[in-house]
C-alpha positions, 0 to 999 in steps of 0.5 A: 476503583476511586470514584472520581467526578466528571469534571476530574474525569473529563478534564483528565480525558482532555489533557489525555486527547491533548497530550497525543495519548489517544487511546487512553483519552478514547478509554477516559471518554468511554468511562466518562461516558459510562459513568455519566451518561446523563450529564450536560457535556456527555454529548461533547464527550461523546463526539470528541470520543468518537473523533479519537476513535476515528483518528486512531481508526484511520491512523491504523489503516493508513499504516497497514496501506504503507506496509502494503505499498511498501509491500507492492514497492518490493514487489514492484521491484522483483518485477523489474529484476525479472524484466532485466533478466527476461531481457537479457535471456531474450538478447541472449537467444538473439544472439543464439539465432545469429549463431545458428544463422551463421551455422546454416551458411556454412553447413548446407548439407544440414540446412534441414535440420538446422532450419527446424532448430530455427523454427524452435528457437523462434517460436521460444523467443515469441513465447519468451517475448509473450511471457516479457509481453504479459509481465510487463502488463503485470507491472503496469497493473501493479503501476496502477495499484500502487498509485490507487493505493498512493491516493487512498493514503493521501486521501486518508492523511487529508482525513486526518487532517480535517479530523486534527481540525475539527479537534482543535476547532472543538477544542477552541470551543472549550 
């Protein structure tokens, strides 16, 4: 490996940083920080070494927090096709129960025994309306937590927009 000057090497990580090739500015600042510790600028290299990083840090966060919305986003909508069919189930032993009613019209001599299906065809739908009941708190929990993580990534991208600023600031100060 050639031995290169600080100013080559610092002015190199520069053009890298500037350029967006972030991870090799972060490496090219690391090296200069290894090889010149002691120089006047190692402490401007160091900061502007530890911005990329944490750029580059937030940057992978805020990427694995879309995968995740993304995630909660599919999960969100099996939900949702779940509710619709829950619905349509509950509609659909709705109409059963008219059935049956009608049936208990016409047949009086089995009234007993159709009166206890009733009883079961009720306490089906009040566990049917109880599982809609506790999916649709599902669903508002996962409402919130996609809004939570809705915020996080906006607060992120904030972050990394003051760390762009703080960038060019110090860059300007060059």
């Amino acid at each position: 490996m050639p031995i290169v000057g600080p100013a080559l090497l610092l002015s190199r990580a520069d053009r890298q940083a500037r350029e967006g090739a972030w991870e090799e500015a972060v490496a090219s600042y690391d090296e200069y920080l290894t090889l010149f510790a002691d120089d006047s600028d190692a402490p401007r290299v160091l900061e502007s070494r530890d911005t990329l990083a944490a750029m580059l840090t937030a940057r992978a966060e805020l990427t694995r927090r879309r995968e995740e919305v993304a995630r909660l986003r599919d999960e969100l909508t099996s939900l949702k096709e779940e509710g619709t069919r829950l619905r349509e189930e509950g509609t659909r032993l709705r109409a059963d129960a008219t059935v049956l009613r009608e049936e208990v019209n016409r047949l009086r001599d089995e009234r007993v025994q159709l009166r206890a299906e009733w009883t079961q065809l009720r306490a089906e739908g009040a566990q049917l309306r109880d599982e809609l009941t506790r999916r649709a708190g599902d669903l508002a929990r996962t409402r919130q937590e996609l809004a939570a993580r809705e915020a996080e990534a906006d607060r992120l991208r904030a972050d990394i927009e003051r760390l762009k600023q703080i960038d060019l600031k110090l860059e300007r100060k060059r």
